[in-house]
C-alpha positions as CSV (number, residue, x, y, z in Angstrom):
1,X,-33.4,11.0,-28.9
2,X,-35.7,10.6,-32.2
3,X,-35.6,8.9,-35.1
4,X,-36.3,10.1,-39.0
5,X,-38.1,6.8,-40.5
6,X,-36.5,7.6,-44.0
7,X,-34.8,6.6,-46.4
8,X,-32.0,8.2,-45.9
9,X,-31.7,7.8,-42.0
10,X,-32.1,4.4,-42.5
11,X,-29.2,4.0,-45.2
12,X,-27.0,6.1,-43.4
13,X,-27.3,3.4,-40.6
14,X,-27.9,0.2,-42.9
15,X,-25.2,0.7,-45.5
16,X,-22.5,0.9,-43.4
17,X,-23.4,-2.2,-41.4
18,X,-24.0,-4.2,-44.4
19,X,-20.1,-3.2,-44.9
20,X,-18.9,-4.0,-41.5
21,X,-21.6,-7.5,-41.4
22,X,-19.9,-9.1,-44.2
23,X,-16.4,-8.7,-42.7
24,X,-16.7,-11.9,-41.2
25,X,-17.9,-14.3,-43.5
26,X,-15.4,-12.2,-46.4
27,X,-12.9,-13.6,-44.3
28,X,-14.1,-17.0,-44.7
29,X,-14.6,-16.6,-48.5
30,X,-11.2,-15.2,-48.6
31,X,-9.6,-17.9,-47.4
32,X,-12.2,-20.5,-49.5
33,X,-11.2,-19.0,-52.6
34,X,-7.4,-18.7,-52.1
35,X,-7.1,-21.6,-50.5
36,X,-9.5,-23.6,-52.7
37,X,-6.9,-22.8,-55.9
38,X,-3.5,-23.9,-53.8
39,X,-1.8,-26.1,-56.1
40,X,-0.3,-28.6,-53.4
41,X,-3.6,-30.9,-51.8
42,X,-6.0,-27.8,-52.9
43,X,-9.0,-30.3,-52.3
44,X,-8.3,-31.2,-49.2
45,X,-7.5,-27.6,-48.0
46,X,-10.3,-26.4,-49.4
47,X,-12.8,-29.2,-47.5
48,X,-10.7,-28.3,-44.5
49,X,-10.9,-25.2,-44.2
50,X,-14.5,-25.6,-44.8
51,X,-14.7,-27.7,-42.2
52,X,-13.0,-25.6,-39.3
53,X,-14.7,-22.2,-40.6
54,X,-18.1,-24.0,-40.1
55,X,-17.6,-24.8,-36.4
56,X,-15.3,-21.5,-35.6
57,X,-18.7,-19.8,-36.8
58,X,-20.5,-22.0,-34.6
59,X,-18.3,-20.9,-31.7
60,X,-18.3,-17.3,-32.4
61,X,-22.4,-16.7,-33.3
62,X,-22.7,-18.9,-29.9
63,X,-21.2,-16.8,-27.7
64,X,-21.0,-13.3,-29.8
65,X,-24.8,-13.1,-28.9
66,X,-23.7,-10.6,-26.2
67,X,-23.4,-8.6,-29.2
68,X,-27.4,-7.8,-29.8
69,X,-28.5,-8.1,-26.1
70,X,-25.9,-5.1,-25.3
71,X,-26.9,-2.7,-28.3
72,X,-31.0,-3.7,-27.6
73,X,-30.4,-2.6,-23.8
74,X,-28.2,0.7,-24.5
75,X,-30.8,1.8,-27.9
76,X,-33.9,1.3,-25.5
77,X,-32.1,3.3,-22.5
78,X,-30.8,5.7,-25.2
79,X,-34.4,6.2,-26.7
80,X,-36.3,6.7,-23.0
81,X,-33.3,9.7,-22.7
82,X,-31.8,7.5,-19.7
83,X,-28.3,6.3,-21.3
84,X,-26.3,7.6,-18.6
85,X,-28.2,4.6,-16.3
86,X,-26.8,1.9,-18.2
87,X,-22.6,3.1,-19.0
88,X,-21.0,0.7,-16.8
89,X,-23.4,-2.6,-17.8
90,X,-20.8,-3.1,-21.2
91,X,-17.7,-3.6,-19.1
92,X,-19.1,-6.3,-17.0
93,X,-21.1,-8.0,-20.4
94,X,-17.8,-7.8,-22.1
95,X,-15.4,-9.4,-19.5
96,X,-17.8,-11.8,-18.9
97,X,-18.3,-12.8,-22.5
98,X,-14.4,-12.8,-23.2
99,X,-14.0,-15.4,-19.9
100,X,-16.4,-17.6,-21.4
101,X,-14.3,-17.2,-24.8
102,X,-11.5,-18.6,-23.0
103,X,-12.5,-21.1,-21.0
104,X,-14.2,-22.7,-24.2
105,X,-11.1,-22.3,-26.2
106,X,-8.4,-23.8,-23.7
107,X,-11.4,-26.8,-23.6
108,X,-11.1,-27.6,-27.2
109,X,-7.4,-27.9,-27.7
110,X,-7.1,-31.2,-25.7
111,X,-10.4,-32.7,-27.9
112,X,-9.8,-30.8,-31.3
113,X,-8.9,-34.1,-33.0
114,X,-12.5,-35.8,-32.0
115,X,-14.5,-32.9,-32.5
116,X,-13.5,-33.0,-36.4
117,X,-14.0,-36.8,-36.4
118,X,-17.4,-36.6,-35.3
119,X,-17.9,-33.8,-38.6
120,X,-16.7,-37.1,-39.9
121,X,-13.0,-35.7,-41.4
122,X,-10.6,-38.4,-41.9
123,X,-7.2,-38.5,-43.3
124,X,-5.2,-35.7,-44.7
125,X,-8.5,-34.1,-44.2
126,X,-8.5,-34.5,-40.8
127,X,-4.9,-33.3,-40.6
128,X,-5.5,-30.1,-42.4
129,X,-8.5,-29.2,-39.9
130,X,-6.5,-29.5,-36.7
131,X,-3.2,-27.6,-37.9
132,X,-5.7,-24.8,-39.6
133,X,-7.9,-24.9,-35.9
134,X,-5.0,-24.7,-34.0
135,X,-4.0,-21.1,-35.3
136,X,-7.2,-19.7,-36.5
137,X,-8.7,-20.6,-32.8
138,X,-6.6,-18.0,-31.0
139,X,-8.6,-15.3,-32.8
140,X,-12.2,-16.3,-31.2
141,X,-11.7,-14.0,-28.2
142,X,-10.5,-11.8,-30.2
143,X,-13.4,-11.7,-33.0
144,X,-16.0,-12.0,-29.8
145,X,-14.1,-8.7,-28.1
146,X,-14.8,-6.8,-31.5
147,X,-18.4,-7.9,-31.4
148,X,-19.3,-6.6,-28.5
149,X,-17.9,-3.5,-29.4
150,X,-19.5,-3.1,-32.3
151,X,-22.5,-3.7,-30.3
152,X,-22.0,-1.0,-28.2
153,X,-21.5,1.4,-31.2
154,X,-25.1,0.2,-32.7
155,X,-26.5,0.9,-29.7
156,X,-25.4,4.2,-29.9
157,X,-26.6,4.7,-33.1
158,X,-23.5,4.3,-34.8
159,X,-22.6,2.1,-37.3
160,X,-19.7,3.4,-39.2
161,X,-16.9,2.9,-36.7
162,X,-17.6,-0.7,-36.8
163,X,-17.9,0.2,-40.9
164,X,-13.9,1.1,-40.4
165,X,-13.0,-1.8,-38.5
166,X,-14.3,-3.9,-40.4
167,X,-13.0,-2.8,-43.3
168,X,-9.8,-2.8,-42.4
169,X,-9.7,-6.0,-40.7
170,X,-11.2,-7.7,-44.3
171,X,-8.4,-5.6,-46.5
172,X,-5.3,-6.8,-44.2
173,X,-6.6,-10.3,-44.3
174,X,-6.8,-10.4,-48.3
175,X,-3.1,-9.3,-48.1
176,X,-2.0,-11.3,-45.6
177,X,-3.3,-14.0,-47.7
178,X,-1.7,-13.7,-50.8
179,X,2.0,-13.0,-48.8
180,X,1.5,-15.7,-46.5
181,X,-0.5,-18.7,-48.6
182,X,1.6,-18.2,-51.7
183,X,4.6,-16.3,-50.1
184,X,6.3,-13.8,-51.9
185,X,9.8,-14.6,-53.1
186,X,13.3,-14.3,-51.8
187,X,11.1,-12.6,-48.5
188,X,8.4,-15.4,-47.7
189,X,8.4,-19.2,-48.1
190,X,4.8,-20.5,-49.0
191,X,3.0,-21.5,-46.3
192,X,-0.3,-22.7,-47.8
193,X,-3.2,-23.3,-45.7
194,X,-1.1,-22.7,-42.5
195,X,-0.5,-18.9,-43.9
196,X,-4.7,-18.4,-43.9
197,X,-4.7,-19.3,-41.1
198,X,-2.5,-16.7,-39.7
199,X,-3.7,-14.1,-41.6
200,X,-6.8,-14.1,-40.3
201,X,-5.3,-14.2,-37.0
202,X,-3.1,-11.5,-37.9
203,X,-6.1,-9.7,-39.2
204,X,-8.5,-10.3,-36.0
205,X,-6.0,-9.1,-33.6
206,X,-6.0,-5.7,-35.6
207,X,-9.7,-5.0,-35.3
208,X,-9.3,-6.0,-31.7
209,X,-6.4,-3.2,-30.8
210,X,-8.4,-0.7,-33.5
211,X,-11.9,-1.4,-31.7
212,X,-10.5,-0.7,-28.3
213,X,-8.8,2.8,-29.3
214,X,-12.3,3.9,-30.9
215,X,-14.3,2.8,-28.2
216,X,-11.7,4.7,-25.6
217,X,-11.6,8.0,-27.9
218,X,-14.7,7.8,-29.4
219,X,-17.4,7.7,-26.8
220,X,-17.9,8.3,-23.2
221,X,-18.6,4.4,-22.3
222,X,-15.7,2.9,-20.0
223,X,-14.0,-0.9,-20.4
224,X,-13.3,-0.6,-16.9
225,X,-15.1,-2.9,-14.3
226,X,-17.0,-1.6,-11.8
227,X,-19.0,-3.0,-9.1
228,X,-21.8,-3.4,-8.2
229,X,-23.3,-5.7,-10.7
230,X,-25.7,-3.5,-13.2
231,X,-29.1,-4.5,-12.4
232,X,-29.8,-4.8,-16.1
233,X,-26.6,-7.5,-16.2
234,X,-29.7,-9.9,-15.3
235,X,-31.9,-9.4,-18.2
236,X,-28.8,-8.8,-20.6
237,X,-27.7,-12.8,-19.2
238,X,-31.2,-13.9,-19.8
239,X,-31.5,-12.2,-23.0
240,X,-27.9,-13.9,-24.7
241,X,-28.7,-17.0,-23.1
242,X,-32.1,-17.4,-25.2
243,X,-29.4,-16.4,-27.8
244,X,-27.1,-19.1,-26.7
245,X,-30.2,-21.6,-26.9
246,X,-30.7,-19.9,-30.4
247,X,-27.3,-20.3,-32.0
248,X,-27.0,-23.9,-31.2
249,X,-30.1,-24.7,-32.8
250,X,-29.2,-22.4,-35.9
251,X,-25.6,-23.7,-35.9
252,X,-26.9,-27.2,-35.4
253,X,-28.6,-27.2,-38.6
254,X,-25.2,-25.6,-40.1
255,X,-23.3,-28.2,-39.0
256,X,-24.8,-31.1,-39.9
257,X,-25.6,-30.2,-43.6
258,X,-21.4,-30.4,-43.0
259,X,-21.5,-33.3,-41.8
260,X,-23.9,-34.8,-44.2
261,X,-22.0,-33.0,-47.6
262,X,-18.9,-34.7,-45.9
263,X,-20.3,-37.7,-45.8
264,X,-21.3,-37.5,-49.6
265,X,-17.6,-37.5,-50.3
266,X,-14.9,-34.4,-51.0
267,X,-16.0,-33.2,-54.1
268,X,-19.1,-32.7,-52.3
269,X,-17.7,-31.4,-49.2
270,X,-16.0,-28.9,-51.5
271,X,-19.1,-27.7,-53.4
272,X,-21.2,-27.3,-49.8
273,X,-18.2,-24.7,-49.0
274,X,-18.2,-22.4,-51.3
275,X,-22.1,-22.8,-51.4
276,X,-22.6,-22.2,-47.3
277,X,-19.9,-19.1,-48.2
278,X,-21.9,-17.4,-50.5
279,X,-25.0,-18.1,-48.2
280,X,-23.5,-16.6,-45.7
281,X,-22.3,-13.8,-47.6
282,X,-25.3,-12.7,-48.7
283,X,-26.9,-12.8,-45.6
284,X,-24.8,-10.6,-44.1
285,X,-25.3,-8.0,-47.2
286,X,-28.8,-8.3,-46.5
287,X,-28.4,-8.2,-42.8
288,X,-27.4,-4.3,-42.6
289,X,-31.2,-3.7,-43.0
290,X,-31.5,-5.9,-40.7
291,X,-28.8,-4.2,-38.3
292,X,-30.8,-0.4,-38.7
293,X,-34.1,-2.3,-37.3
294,X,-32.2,-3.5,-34.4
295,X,-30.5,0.3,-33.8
296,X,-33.8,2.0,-35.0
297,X,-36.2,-0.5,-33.4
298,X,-34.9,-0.3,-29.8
299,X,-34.9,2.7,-29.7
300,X,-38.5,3.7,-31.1
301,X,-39.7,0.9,-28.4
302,X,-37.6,3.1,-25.7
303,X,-39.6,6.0,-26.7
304,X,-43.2,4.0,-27.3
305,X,-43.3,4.7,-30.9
306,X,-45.6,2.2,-32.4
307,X,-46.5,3.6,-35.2
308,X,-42.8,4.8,-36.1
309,X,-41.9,1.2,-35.4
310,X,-44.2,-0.5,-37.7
311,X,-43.4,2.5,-40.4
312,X,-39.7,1.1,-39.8
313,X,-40.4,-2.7,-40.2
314,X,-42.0,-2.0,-43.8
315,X,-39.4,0.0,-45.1
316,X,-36.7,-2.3,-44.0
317,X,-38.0,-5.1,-45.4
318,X,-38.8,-3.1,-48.7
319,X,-35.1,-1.8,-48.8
320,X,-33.7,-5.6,-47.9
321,X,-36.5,-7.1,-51.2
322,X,-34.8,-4.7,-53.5
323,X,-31.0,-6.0,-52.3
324,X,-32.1,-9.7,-52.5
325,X,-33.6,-9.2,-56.0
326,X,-30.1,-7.3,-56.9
327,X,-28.3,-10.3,-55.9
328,X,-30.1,-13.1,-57.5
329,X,-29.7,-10.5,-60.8
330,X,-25.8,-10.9,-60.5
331,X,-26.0,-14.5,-59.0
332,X,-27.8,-15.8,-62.0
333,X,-25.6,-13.3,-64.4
334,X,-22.4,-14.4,-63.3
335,X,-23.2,-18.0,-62.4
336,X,-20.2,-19.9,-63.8
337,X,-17.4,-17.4,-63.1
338,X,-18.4,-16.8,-59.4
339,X,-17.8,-20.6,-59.1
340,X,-14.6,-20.7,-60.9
341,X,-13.8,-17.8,-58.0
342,X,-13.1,-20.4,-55.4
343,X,-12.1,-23.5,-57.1
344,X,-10.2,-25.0,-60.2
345,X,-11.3,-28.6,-59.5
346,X,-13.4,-28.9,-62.4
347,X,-15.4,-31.8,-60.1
348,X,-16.1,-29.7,-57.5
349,X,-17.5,-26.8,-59.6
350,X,-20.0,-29.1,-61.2
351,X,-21.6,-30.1,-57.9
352,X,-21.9,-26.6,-56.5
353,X,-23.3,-25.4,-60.1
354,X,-26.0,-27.9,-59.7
355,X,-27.5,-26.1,-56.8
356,X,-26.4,-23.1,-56.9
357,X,-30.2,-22.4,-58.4
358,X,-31.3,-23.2,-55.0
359,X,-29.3,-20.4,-53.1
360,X,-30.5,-17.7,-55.4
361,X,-34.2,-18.6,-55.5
362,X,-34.2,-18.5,-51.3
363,X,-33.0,-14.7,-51.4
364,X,-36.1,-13.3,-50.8
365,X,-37.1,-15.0,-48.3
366,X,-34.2,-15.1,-46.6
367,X,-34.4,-11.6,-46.7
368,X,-37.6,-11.7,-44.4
369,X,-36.3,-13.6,-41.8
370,X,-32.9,-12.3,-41.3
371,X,-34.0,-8.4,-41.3
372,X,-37.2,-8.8,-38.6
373,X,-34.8,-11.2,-36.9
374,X,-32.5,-8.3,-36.7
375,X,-35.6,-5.6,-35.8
376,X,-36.5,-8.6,-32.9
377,X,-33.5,-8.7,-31.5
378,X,-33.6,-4.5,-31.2
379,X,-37.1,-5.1,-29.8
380,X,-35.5,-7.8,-26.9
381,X,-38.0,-10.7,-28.8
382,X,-35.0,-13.0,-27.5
383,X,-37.6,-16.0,-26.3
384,X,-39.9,-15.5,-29.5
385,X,-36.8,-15.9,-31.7
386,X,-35.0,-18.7,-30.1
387,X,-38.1,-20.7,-30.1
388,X,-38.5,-19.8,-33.7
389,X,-34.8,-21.5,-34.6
390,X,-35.9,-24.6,-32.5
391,X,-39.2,-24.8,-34.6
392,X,-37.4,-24.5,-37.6
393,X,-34.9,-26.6,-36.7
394,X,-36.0,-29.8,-35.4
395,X,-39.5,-29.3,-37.3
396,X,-38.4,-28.3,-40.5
397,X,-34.6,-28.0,-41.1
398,X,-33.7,-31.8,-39.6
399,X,-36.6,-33.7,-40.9
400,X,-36.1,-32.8,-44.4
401,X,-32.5,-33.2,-44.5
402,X,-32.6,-36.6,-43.6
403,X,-35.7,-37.4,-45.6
404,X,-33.5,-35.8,-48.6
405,X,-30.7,-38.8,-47.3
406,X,-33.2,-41.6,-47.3
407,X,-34.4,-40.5,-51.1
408,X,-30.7,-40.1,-52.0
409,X,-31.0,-36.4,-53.1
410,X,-27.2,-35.9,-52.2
411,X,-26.7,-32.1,-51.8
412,X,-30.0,-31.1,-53.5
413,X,-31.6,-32.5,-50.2
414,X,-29.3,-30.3,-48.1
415,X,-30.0,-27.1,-50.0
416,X,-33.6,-28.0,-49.8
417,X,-33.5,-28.6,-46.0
418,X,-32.3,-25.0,-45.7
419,X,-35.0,-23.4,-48.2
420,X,-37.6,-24.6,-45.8
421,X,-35.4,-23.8,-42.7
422,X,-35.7,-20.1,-44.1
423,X,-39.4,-20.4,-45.1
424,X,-40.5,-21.1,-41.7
425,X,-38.4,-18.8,-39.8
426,X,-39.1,-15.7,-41.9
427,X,-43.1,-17.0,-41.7
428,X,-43.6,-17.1,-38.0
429,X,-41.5,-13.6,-37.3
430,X,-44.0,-11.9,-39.5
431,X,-47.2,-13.5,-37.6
432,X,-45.6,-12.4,-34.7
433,X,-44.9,-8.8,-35.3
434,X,-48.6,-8.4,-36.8
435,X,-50.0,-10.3,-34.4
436,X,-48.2,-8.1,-31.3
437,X,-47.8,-4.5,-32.8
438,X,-50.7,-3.8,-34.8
439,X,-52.8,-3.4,-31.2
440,X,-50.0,-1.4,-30.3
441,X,-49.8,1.0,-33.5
442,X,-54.0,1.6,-33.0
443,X,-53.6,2.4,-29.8
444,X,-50.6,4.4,-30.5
């Protein structure tokens, strides 16, 4: 199979995985803005549900890293013209990625009280989180099922069935929301931050069934296990576990700039949330670039097109510029009512205003890393890129947070942490790709 480097063919695969990338964190701003303006404890639900959304995220990227091994493998056999090879390896990845899922969740029940102590909730704080974990964590095999699905379909070159499911997963949980935070009356009592909750559960378990039914009619790959083991099983294991290594150092810096904002009290707690929200959603919007070099990129490596590759890696990163530059246009344009989205705590808003500036100016950048971090993962890069998330990390991310606690920045020192977190992971995935592809493309 060959790709068109184009504009269009590129679109056609990036804009609907921008659509279906942001389901996730929508889901989380969702809930941050609805539950940020419920008029019983809406502080503490908001700093809660902050809280439990940053380490559910840290759960799912963990272990959804299945996700990008399975659509690298299946793009690369689809692009050498071998695909049949490789139909019954997403069975086994799936079923073992969803025992893991379990196993980890049935774990965290019994500890769920400590693990939010140690993100230093206290309180009615700390009651919020474990009530809101304790639904919203029966989703996580759930969400990671859907993932791996959707990986399957990328790998295909297909990115607008997981366009539809996530669509309609983001549009039930938005009504869900509303009936069930706020309840609708004489039919629903209010159920505040106890109804997000379960619409999002509500709302996961939907993609899950839809996902299943596509992948079933849809395509000609089978969810039942076979043995033997797929000899690609190996490198696909090897592949999410330098994911696995990745995620906790990426989720290690998201977690303690938690930490730290919770630390710095609730109004600040508060701000971080709807801050790390609107990070996250934006790197998702920018991502779907990022998603077409992972579905282009494996398979012009299957086919050894160097020169179509590099082609591919310019205009992605051109088309993922213009977006960024788009966003900080509406972010600085709409600076003061996108606050006033997520919370009425007049205290809260003025914290998150004071940095907001630092989000918006870091688009471009993050741009960089998070679309050749997407075209690496298509590539199989999974070493290069989790030892470019421990360099960044615990070279870069760690030292200036806490240098930015010893000055008493507050939450300027966080949002600076993650500027340079950014700088240095978007840095060293362009010296690589020039440094390893430009042979390639003149010998090409």
């Amino acid at each position: 199979m060959k790709a068109k480097i184009n504009f269009r063919n590129i679109n056609n695969l990036a804009v609907p995985a921008t659509i279906a990338g942001i389901a996730e964190p929508l889901l989380s701003i969702t809930d941050t803005a609805i539950v940020g303006n419920i008029p019983v404890d809406g502080l503490e639900s908001l700093a809660a549900a902050g809280i439990v959304g940053s380490f559910l995220s840290m759960l799912i990227w963990i272990l959804g890293q299945t996700r990008s091994a399975i659509s690298a493998i299946i793009s690369q056999y689809l692009g050498a013209g071998k695909l049949e090879e490789v139909k019954t390896l997403p069975a086994q990845a799936i079923f073992l990625n969803i025992g893991l899922s379990i196993m980890i969740l049935v774990s965290t029940i019994f500890i769920v009280e400590e693990i939010f102590m140690l993100l230093n909730a206290s309180g009615k704080i700390l009651n919020y989180c474990i009530s809101y974990y304790s639904i919203r964590v029966w989703g996580f095999p759930l969400t990671l099922f859907v993932f791996a699905v959707m990986g399957i379909f990328r790998g295909l070159q297909n990115t607008y069935w997981p366009m539809l499911i996530a669509i309609t997963g983001a549009v039930l949980n938005v009504v869900f929301d509303f009936a069930l935070v706020y309840g609708i009356d004489g039919l629903i009592e209010p159920m505040y931050l106890d109804g997000a909750a379960w619409a999002s559960l509500i709302a996961q378990a939907i993609m899950a069934v839809m996902a299943f039914v596509l992948l079933v009619t849809k395509t000609d790959i089978s969810l039942k296990l076979k043995f033997p083991l797929h000899p690609e099983l190996g490198r696909l294991i090897i592949m999410s576990l330098n994911l696995f290594v990745r995620a906790l150092a990426l989720n290690t810096a998201l977690i303690m700039a938690v930490r730290e904002a919770t630390a710095l009290g609730d109004k600040y707690i508060g701000a971080h949330t709807i801050a790390i929200n609107l990070w996250l959603f934006s790197a998702f919007f920018i991502d779907g670039y990022g998603a077409a070099g992972n579905i282009m990129g494996g398979l012009l490596l299957g086919a050894k097109n160097y020169r179509g590759l590099w082609k591919l890696a310019k205009k992605i990163v051109l088309y993922g510029l213009c977006v960024s530059v788009l966003l900080m246009f509406f972010g600085f344009l709409f600076y003061y009512p996108i606050g006033r989205l997520f919370s009425n705590e007049t205290l809260v808003l003025n914290t998150f205003y004071s940095v907001f500036f630092i989000l918006i100016l870091g688009l471009p950048m993050n741009t960089v890393a998070f679309v050749l971090d997407g075209l690496f993962k298509g590539l199989g890069e999974m070493k290069y890129l989790r030892n470019t998330l421990l360099a960044a990390t615990f070279l870069g991310f760690l030292p200036v947070l806490f240098l930015g606690k010893y000055l008493d920045w507050g939450l300027y020192g966080i949002w600076i942490a993650f500027t340079m977190w950014m700088v240095i992971r978007g840095g060293a995935l362009v010296w690589k790709f020039r440094r390893k592809f430009r042979p390639l493309l003149q010998n090409n």
